[in-house]
C-alpha positions as CSV (number, residue, x, y, z in Angstrom):
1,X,-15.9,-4.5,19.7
2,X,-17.1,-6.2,16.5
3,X,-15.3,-6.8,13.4
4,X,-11.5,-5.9,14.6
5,X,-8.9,-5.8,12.3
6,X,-5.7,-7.0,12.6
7,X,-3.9,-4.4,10.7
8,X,-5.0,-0.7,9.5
9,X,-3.4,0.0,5.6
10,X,-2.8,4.0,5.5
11,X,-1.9,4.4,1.5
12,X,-2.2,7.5,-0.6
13,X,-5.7,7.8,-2.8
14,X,-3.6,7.1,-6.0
15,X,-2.0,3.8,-4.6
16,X,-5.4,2.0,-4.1
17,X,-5.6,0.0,-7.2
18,X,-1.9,-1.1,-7.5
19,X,0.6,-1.6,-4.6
20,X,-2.4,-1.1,-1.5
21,X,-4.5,-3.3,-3.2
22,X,-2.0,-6.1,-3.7
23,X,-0.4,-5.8,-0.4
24,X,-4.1,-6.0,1.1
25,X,-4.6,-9.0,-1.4
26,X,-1.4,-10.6,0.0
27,X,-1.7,-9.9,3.3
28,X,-5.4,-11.5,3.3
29,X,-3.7,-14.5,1.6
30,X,-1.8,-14.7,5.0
31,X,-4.4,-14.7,6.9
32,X,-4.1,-11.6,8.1
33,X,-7.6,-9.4,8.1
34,X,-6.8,-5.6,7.2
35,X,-8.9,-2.5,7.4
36,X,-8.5,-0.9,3.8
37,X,-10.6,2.1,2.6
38,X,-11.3,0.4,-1.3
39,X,-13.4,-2.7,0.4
40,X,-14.6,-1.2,4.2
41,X,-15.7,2.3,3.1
42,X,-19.4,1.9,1.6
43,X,-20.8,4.3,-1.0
44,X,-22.5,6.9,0.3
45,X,-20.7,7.0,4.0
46,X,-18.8,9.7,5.5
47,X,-14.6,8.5,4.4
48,X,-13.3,10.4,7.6
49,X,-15.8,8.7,10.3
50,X,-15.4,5.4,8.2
51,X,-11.5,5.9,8.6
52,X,-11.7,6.9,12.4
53,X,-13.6,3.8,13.1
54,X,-10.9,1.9,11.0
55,X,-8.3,3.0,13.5
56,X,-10.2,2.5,16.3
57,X,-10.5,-1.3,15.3
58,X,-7.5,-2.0,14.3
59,X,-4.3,-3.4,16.3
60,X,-1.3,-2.4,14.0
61,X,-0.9,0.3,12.0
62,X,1.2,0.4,8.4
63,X,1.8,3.2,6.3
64,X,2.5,2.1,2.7
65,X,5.1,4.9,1.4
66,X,5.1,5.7,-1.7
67,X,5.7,9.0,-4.1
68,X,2.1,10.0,-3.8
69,X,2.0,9.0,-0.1
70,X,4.9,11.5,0.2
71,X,3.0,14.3,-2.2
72,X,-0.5,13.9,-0.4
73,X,1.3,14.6,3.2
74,X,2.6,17.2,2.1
75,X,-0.9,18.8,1.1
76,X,-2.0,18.1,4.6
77,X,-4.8,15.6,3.5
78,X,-7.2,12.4,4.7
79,X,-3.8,10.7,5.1
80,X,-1.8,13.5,6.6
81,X,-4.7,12.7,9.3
82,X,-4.8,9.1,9.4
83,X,-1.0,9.1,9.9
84,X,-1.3,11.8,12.9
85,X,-3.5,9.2,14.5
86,X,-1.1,6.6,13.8
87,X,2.0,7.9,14.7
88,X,0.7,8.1,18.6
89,X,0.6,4.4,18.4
90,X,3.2,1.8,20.3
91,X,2.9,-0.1,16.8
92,X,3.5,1.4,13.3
93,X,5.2,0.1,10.6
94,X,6.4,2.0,7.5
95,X,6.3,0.5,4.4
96,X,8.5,1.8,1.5
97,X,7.6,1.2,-2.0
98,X,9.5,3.4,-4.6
99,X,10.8,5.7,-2.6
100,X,13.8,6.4,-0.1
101,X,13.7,6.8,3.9
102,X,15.6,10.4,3.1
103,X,13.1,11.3,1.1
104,X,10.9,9.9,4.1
105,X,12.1,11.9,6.8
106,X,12.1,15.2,4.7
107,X,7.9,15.3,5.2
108,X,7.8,13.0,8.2
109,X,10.7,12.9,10.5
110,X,8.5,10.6,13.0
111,X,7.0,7.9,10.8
112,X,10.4,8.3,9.4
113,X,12.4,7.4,12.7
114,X,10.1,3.8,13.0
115,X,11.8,0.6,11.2
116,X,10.3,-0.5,8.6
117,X,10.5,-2.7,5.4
118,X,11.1,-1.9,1.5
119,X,10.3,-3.3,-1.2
120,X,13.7,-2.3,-2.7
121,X,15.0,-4.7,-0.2
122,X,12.3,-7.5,-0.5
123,X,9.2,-8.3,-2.3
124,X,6.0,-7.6,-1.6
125,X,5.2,-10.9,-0.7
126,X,7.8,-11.3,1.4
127,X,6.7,-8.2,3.0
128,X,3.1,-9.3,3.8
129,X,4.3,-12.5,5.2
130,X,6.7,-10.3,7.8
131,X,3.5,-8.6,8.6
132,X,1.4,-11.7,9.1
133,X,4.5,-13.1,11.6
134,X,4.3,-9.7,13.5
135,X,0.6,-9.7,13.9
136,X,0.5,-13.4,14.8
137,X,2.7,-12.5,17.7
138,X,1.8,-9.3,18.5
139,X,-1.1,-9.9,21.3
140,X,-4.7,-9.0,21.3
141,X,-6.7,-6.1,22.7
């Protein structure tokens, strides 16, 4: 299967140019290659078939959590559906950025119940480099 990823970033439409972007940017500093929607979705193509084939290529899954992650599940949208697919993984890691695990648990109970890291606890950077370990690690197909 060409171009596998090592992780898939699920992140609300209104996170993409600040924290998804720079924990993709950070986690590519790692060496770590990541399926994100801003760089692997061209113009013109279909988001949902793009985002399917994402999944399909990618070994780990991580949910960046914010406020408008939270809002956008809610509304049942593209990343109601991405995390659906995700959440039937062995290997899903939520990431918290400005928001609480309670607040979590009150729209997803499942992605919820998975450990996880927060930025209220560490950096971002320190973050992506956890992720890079945990991917190094983690074995292949």
């Amino acid at each position: 299967m060409p171009d596998l990823r090592d992780i898939f970033l699920c992140h609300a439409w209104d996170d993409r140019q600040g924290a998804a972007k720079e924990l993709h940017d950070l986690l590519e500093s790692n060496n770590v290659s990541v399926w994100f929607s801003e760089k692997d979705v061209l113009l013109g193509s279909s988001l949902l078939r793009e985002i399917d084939k994402g999944l399909v290529k990618s070994r780990v899954g991580i949910v960046l959590v914010t406020p408008a992650l939270l809002r956008r599940l809610a509304g049942e949208g593209i990343a109601d559906k991405e995390l659906s697919v995700l959440l039937a993984r062995d290997l899903l890691v939520p990431i918290m950025h400005n928001t609480t695990y309670e607040a979590l648990r009150d729209v997803s109970p499942l992605l919820g119940s998975r450990s996880g890291l927060s930025t209220s606890e560490e950096t971002m950077k320190e973050i992506a480099a956890k992720l890079a370990e945990l991917v190094a690690v983690e074995p292949c197909y």
